[in-house]
C-alpha positions as CSV (number, residue, x, y, z in Angstrom):
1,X,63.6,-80.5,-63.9
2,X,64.5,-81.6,-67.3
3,X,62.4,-81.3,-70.6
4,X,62.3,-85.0,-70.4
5,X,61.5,-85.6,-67.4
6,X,58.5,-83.7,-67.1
7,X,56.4,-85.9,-69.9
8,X,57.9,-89.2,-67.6
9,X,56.8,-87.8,-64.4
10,X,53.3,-87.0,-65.7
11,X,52.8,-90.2,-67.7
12,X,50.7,-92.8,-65.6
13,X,52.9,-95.5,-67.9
14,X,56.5,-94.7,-67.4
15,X,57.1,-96.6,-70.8
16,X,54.4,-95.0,-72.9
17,X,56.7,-92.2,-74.2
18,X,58.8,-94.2,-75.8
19,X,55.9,-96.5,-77.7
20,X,54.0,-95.2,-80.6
21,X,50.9,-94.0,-80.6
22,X,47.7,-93.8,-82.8
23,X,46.9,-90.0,-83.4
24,X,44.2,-91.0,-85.7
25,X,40.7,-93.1,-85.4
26,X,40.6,-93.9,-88.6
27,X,43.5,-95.2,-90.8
28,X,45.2,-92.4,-93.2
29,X,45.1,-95.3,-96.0
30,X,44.8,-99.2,-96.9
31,X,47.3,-100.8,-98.6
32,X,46.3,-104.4,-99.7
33,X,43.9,-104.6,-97.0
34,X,46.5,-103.6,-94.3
35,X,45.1,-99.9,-92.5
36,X,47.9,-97.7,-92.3
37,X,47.0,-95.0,-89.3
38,X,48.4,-91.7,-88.4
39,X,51.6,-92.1,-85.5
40,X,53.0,-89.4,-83.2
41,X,56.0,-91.0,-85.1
42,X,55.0,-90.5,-88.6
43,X,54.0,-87.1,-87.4
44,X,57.1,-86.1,-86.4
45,X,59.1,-87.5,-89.2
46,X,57.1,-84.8,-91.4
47,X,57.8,-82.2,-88.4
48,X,61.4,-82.7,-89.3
49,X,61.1,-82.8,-92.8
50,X,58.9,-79.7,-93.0
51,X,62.0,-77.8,-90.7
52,X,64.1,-78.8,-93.1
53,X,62.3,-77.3,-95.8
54,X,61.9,-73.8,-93.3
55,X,65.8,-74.2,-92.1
56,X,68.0,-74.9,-95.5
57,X,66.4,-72.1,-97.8
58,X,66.8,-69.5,-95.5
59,X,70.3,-70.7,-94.6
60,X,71.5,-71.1,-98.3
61,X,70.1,-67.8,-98.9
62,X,72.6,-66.7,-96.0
63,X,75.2,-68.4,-96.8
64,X,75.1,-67.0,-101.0
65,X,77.6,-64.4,-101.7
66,X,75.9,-60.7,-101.6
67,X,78.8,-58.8,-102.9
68,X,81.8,-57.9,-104.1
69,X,85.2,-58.3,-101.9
70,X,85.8,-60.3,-98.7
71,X,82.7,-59.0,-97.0
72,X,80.7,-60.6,-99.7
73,X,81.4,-64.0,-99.2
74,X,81.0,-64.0,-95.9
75,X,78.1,-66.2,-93.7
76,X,75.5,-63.9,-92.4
77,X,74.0,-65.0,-89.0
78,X,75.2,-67.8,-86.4
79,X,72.4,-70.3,-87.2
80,X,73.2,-69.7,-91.0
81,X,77.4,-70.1,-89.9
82,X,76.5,-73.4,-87.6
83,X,75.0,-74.9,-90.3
84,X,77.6,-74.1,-93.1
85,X,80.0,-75.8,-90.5
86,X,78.9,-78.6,-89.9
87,X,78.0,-78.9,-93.6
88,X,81.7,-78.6,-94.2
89,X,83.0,-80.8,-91.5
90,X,80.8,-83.7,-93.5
91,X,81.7,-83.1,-97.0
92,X,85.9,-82.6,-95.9
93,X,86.1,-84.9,-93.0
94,X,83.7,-87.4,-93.6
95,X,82.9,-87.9,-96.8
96,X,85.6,-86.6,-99.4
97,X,88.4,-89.1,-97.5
98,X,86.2,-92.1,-98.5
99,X,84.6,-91.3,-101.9
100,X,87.0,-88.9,-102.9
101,X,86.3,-87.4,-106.8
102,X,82.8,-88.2,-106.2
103,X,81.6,-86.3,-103.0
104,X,80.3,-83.8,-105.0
105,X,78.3,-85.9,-106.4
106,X,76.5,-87.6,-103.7
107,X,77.1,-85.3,-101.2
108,X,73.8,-83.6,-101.4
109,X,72.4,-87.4,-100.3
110,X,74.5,-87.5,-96.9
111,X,73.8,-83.7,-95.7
112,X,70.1,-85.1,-96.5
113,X,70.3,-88.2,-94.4
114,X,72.2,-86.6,-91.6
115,X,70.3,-83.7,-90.7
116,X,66.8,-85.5,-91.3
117,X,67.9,-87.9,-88.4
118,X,69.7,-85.2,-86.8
119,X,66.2,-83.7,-86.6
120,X,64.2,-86.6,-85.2
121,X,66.8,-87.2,-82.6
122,X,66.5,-83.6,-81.3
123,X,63.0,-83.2,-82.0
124,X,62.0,-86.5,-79.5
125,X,63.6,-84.3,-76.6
126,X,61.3,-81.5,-76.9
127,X,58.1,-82.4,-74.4
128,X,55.6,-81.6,-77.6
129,X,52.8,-83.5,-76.0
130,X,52.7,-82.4,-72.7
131,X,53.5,-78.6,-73.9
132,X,50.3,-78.9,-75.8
133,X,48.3,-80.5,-73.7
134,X,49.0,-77.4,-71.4
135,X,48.3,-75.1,-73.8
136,X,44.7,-77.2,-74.6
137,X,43.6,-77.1,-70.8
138,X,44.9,-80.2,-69.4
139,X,43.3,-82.1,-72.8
140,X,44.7,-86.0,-72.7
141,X,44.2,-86.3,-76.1
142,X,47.4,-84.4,-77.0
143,X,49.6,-86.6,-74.6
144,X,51.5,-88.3,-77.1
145,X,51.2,-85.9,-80.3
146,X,55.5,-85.7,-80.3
147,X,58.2,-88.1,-79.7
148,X,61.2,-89.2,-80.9
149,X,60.7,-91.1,-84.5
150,X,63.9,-92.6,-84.7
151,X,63.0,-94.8,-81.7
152,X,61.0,-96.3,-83.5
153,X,62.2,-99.6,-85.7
154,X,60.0,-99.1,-88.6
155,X,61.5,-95.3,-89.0
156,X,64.7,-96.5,-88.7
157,X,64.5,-99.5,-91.1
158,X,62.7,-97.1,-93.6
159,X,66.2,-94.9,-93.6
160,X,68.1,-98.1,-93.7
161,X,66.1,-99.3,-96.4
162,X,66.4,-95.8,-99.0
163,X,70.5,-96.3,-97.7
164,X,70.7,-99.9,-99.0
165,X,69.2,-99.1,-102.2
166,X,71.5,-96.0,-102.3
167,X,74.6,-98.1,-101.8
168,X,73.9,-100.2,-104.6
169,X,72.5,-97.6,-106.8
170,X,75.6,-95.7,-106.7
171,X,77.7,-98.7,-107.0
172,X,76.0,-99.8,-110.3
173,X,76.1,-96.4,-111.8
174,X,80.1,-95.6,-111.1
175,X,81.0,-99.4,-111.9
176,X,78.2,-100.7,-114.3
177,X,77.6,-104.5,-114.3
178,X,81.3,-105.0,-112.8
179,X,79.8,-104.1,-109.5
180,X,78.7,-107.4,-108.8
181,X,82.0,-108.8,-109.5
182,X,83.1,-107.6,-105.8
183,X,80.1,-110.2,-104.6
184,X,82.9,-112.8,-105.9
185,X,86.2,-111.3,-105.0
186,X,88.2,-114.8,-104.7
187,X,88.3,-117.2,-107.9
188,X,85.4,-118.1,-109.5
189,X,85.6,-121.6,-108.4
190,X,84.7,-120.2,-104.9
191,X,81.5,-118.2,-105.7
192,X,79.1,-121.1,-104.6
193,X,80.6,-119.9,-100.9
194,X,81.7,-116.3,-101.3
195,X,78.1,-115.3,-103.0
196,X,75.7,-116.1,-100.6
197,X,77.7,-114.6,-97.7
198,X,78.1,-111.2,-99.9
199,X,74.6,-111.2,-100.2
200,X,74.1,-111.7,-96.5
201,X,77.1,-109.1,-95.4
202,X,75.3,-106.6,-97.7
203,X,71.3,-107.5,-96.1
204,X,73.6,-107.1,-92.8
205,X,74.5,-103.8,-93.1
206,X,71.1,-102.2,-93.2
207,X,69.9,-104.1,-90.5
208,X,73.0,-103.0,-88.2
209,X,71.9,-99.4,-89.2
210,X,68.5,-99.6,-88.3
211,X,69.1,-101.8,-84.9
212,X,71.8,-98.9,-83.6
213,X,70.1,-96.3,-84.3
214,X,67.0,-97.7,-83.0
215,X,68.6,-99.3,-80.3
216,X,70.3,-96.1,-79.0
217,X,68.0,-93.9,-79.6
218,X,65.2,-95.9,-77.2
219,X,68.3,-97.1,-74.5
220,X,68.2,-93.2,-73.4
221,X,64.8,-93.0,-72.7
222,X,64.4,-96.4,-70.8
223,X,67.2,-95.5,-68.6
224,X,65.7,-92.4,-68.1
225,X,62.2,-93.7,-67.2
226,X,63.9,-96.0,-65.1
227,X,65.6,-93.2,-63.3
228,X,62.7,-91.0,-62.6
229,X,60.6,-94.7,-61.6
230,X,62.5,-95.1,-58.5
231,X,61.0,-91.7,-57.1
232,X,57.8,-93.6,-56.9
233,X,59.3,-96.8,-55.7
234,X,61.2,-95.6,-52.4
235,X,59.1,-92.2,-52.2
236,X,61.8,-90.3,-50.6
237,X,62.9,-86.7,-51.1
238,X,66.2,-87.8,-51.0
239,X,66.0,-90.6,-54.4
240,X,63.7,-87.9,-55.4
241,X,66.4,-85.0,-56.0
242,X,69.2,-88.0,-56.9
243,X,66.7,-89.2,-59.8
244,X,66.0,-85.5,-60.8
245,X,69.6,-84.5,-60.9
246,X,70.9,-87.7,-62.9
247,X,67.9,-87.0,-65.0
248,X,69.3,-83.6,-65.9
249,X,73.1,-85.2,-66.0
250,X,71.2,-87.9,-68.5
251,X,69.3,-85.2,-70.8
252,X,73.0,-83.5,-71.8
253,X,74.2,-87.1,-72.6
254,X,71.1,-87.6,-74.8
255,X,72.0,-84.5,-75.9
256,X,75.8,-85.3,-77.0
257,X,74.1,-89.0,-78.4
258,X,71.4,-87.4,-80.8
259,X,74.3,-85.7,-82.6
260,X,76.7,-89.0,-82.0
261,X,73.9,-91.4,-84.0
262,X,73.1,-89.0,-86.5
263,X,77.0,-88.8,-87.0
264,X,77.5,-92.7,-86.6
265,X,74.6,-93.5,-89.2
266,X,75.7,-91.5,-91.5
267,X,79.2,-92.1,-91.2
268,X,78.7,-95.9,-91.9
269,X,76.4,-95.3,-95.2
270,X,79.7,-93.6,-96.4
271,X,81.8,-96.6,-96.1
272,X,79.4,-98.8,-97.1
273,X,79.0,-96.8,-100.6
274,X,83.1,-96.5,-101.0
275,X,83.2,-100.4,-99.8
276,X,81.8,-101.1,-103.4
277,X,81.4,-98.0,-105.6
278,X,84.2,-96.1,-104.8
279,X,86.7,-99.5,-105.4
280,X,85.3,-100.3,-108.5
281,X,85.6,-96.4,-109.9
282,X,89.1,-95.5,-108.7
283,X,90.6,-99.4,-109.6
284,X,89.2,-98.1,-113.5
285,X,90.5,-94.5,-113.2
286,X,94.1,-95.9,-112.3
287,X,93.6,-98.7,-114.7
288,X,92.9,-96.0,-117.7
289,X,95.6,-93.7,-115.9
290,X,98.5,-96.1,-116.1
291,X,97.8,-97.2,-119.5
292,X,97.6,-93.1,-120.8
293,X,101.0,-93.1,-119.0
294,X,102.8,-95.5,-120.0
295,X,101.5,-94.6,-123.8
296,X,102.8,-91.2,-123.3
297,X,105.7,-90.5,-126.6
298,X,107.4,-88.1,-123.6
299,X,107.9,-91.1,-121.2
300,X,111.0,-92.6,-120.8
301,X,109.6,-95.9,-120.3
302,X,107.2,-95.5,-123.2
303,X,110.4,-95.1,-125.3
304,X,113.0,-97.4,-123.6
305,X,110.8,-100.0,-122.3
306,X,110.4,-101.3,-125.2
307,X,113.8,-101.6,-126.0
308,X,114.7,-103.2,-123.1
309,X,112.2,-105.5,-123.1
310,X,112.0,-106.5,-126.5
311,X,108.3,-108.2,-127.6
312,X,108.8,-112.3,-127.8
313,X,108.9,-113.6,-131.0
């Protein structure tokens, strides 16, 4: 029997594990008259963000060098090596290809976005409700205190929203006001139709984030629900070990996808940053490169270009 399976199996709604629920009577806050309550979503967004908080000091302080020589620079612990890893797989395989000279920069943003999703994803395939309902005597009350938070639209759209301002932000500060030049990459005589459907393509691109992840994140848990339901639709021994066993087959692919999105998500907020910023700041670097070159007194072109291509008079 699967982690997941056991909150499904003991829900009386097969659905309800996947749907947010209100942990709190009264709203946490009231925004322009709009009550804003306490999730099992919200909750586990700060579960993950408070693990992060745990996870990262301890492993930086693993990771620091303690000494002189070889020894000294190596990772102490598996969690702490696991971490570094993947860390490095990121900022040389991911992330350095598409922004290049400026990974270091950012790079502290994308190990941020991908294990804070990393971290939901994982965290909504622990049983946290029913494991403390257990421990409370059977209380219902504590059903639904866990879940996963990136199945939920308005937790995804929140991460797509801080990427779409990130994307920008970093393309205005690399580029300056020539950013918005790329919004009009043809001639200007054909900005009345390239501008508005830059504008869309870049209100797009959020919205594909926030969908997929979403999207993927919830498909696991419906097929999985659906699954375990025909045990109490035929109520046979037989569906009930095939459910049970596809269940289990199910849970390692959820596994395999809660790394996969994280990846994906991230992965895409990289492109979307070099699509614009990244352009703009190497086209300038090569721009100021080539002129410094061909200026060079050592260059042979420098010297004989000039010759042989004598100014016009």
């Amino acid at each position: 029997m699967t982690a997941l399976a056991l909150p499904i199996l003991a829900a009386d709604d097969l659905m309800s594990h996947v749907l947010p629920h209100r942990l709190s009577r009264e709203p946490l806050l009231t925004v322009a008259g709009y009550p804003f309550y306490l999730t099992n979503h919200v909750l586990m967004t700060a579960v993950a963000a408070a693990l992060m908080l745990l996870v990262f000091p301890y492993v930086a302080a693993r990771v620091r060098t303690h000494g002189p020589g070889v020894e000294g620079h190596v990772t102490r612990g598996r969690l702490a090596q696991l971490f570094e890893t993947i860390c490095q797989f990121l900022r040389d395989e991911v992330v350095r290809p598409a922004l290049g000279d400026l990974t270091d920069k950012y790079i502290k943003f994308i190990w941020t976005l991908f294990f804070f999703i990393l971290f939901c994803n994982l965290l909504g395939m622990v049983p946290v409700g029913p494991i403390l309902r257990f421990l409370a005597g059977n209380d219902p009350h504590l059903e639904h205190w866990g879940g996963t938070a990136t199945g939920n639209l308005a937790i995804t759209g929140g991460l797509a929203l801080i990427a779409f301002v990130t994307i920008h932000a970093v393309g205005i500060r690399e580029s300056g006001l020539k950013y918005f030049a790329h919004f009009n990459p043809g001639p200007w005589y054909m900005a009345p139709l390239l501008v508005p459907l830059e504008i869309i393509g870049s209100l797009v691109k959020p919205f594909a984030l926030a969908v997929r992840l979403f999207a993927n994140m919830v498909a696991g848990h419906l097929v999985l629900a659906a699954l375990l339901g025909l045990i109490f639709t035929f109520k046979s021994y037989g569906v009930a070990v095939g459910s049970v066993v596809g269940a289990a087959a199910l849970s390692m692919l959820e596994l395999f996808v809660a790394f996969l999105q994280a990846y994906i998500f991230t992965f895409l907020t990289v492109l979307f940053i070099a699509s614009g910023a990244v352009h703009e700041h190497e086209h300038s670097g090569h721009e100021a490169g080539h002129a410094e070159h061909e200026g060079h007194p050592g260059h042979s072109h420098g010297r004989h270009g000039a010759e042989a291509h004598p100014a016009p008079h």
